[in-house]
N, C-alpha and C positions, 0 to 999 in steps of 0.2 A: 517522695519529697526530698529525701536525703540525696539520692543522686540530683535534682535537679539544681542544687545548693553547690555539689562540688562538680559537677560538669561547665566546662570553659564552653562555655556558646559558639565562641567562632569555631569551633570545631564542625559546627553545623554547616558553615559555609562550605567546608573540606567535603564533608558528605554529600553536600547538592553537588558540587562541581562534578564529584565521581558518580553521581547520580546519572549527571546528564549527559559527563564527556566519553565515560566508559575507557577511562583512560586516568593513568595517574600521571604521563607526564601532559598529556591535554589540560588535565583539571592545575594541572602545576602552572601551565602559562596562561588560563584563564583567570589565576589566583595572581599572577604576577609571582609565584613561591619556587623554591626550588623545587625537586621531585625530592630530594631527601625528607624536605619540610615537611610534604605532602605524605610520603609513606612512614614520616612519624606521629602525622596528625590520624593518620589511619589506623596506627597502634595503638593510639589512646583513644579512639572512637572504638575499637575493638574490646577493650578493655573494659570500658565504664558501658557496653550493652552487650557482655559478656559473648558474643558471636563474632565470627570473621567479616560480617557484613559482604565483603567483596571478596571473590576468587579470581587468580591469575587466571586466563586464556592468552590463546597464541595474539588474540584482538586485543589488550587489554584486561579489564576486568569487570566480571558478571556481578550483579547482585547477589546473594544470596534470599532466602524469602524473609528474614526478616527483615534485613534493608528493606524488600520492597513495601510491608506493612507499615513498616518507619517513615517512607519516605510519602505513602497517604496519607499518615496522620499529617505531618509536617508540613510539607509543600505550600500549601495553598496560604499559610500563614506565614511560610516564608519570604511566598512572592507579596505578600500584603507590606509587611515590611520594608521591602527594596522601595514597591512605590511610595510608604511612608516618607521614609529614608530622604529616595531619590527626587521627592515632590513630582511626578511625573510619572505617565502612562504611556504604554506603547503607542508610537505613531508610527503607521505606517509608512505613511507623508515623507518622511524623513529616516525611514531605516535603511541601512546599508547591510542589514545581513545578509546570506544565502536557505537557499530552501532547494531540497532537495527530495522528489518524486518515483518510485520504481515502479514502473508500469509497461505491460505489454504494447506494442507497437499500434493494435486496435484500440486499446482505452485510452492512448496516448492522444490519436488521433481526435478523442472525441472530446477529451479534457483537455487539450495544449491548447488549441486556438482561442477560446471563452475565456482559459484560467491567464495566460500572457496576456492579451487586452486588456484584463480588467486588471492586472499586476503593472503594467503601463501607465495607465490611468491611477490608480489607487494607490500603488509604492513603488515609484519609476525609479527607485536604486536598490531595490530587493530583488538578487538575482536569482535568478531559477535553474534547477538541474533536474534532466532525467535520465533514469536509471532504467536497464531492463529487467525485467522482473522471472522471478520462478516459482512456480506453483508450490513447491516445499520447500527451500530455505529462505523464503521469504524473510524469517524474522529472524536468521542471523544478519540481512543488514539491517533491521532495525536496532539487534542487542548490541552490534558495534559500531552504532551509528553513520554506518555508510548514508541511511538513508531516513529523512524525517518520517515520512510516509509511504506507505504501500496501498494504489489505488487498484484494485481486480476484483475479479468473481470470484466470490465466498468460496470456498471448498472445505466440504464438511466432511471429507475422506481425514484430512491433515488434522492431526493435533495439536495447537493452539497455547502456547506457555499462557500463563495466567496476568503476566506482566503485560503482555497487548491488550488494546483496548479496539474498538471497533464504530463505526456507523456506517449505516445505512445512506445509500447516496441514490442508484437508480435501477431497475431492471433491466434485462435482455432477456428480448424473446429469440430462439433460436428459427434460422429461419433454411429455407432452399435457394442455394446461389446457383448459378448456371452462365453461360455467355447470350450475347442477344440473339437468337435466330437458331438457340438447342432445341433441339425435338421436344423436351419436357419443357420451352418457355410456352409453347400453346396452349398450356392447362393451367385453368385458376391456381389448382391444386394438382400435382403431378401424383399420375395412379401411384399406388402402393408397390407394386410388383413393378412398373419401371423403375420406379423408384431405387428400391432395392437391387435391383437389376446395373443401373449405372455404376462407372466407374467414380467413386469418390477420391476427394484429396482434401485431408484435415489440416489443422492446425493442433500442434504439441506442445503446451511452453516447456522448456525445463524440468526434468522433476515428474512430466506427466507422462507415461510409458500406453495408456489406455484410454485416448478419446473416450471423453466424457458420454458423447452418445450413441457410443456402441457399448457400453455400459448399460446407459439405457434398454437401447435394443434388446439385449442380452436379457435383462430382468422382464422382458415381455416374448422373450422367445424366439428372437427376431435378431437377423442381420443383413449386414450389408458386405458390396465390395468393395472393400481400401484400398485404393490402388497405390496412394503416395501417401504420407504425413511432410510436412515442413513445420519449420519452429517460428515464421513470420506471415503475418494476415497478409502482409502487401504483396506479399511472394505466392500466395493461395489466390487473391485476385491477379494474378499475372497467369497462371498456368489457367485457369479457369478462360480467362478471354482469346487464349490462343488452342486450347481443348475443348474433347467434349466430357471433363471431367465433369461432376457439380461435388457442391461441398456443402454443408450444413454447418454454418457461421452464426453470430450473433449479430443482431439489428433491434437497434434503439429508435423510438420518432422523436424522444423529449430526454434528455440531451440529442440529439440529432448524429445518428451514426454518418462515419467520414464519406464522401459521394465515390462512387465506383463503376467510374464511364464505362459502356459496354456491356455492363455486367446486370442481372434480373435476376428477382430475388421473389420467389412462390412461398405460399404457407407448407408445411412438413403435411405431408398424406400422416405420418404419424407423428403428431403433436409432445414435443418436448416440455418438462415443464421450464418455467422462465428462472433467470440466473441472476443472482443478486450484487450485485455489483457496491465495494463496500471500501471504505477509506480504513486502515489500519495504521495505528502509530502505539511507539511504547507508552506506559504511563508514566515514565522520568520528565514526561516531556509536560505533563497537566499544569504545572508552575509557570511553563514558558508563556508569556502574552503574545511572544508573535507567536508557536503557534495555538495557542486559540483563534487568534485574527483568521488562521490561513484558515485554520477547519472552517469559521465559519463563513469565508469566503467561498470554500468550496463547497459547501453546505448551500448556499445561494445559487452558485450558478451550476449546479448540478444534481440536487435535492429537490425537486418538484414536489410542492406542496411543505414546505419546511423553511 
């Protein structure tokens, strides 16, 4: 009670800003303040909850963990306030902000065309950015706000800061690619042992040294031949249609995986299991109304059954 008496409130404002911008001269011109103002509002927020809340990086500045426990209490009564304040709620209709995406060139494919049309239609001045995405430092561009969100497949190898939050959006089942007229497009299901036998070419994002399923393979005793890795899907259906490499890629029917002229696609003789395809953003961001809007924008057109 006694700090809540001698604590200056607008210093709360100082705290959201570096909450969100991850930046003290960011939150300076968000604030309309100087940066001096701002890294002496930082001293006195430091002071009166006795922690450095924020640490310098080459980016900016990180939370610390109890900023981040400060910043769930707070937030959501903060943003309540603005619209108090502001008499007014996010409109889409009328927003000029930007949003920005880091996704693989496959997920791109299958969330860019649904989520731009309905961004068209529903906030025709909210502009859209996408970013390429890495299987492991995914969430340094989330901690320095390169990037709102991170759309991919879960991976339960990486460990996960406490400050992301997560949902669930759609599956992928892994499937058998090939070109039209390969020896294994004749079988519903291509034997085992040709299978195994083909010359394969993966896809690697960033960060992933170990195709995901010869990992698999591996934990059942089984492998295959690699003959290529590349770090772009569009580049695996190129080599695929003028080879007789095949690959074992990811296919969705609901979101609708991107179309791949030439190209046929058999169930796995050895069955994968399916990969969970997942929207990741920090939790500085739960205050923000646009993005709520966007989650559940993409919650809609890419969430089946949600």
């Amino acid at each position: 009670m006694a700090r809540y008496r001698t604590t200056d409130l607008n210093l709360l404002k100082v705290f959201e800003a570096l909450m969100t911008e991850g930046s003290v001269s960011r939150a300076a011109d968000k604030l309309a303040l100087t940066q001096p103002s701002v890294s002496n509002a930082l001293k006195r927020l430091r002071d009166t909850f006795h922690d450095p809340l924020f640490v310098r990086t080459s980016g900016g500045v990180r939370p610390t963990l109890q900023a981040h426990e400060l910043w769930n209490r707070i937030a959501p009564s903060l943003q309540l306030i603005r619209e108090s304040v502001d008499g007014e709620v996010f409109d889409a209709r009328t927003d000029h902000g930007e949003l920005s995406i880091a996704m693989s060139d496959f997920v791109s494919a299958v969330v860019s065309p649904p989520l731009i049309s309905a961004l068209a239609l529903d906030a025709p001045h909210t502009r859209l950015q996408t970013l390429s995405n890495s299987l492991v430092d995914f969430y340094e561009l989330l901690e320095t706000s390169q990037a709102d969100f991170v759309v991919g497949v879960n991976n339960e190898e990486i460990s996960r800061p406490r400050n992301l939050l997560s949902r669930r959006l759609w599956s992928l089942r892994m499937m058998c690619f090939m070109r039209e007229g390969h020896p294994l497009a004749h079988h519903r299901i291509p034997p085992m042992q040709d299978f195994l036998d083909a010359l394969h070419i993966d896809v690697s994002l960033p960060g992933k040294s170990v195709p995901a399923y010869d990992m698999f393979l591996s934990s059942l005793g089984a492998s295959r031949r690699l003959g290529a890795t590349v770090n772009h899907y569009l580049v695996a259906y190129e080599v695929l249609r003028q080879t007789d490499l095949i690959a074992v890629l990811p296919w969705s029917d609901l979101p609708a995986s991107p179309p791949t002229p030439g190209i046929v696609c058999r169930p796995l003789p050895i069955e994968a299991p399916a990969r969970v395809v997942e929207m990741v953003w920090h939790q500085r961001h739960e205050a923000s109304a646009r993005h709520q809007w966007f989650k559940g924008l993409l919650l809609q057109l890419l969430s089946p059954g949600n």
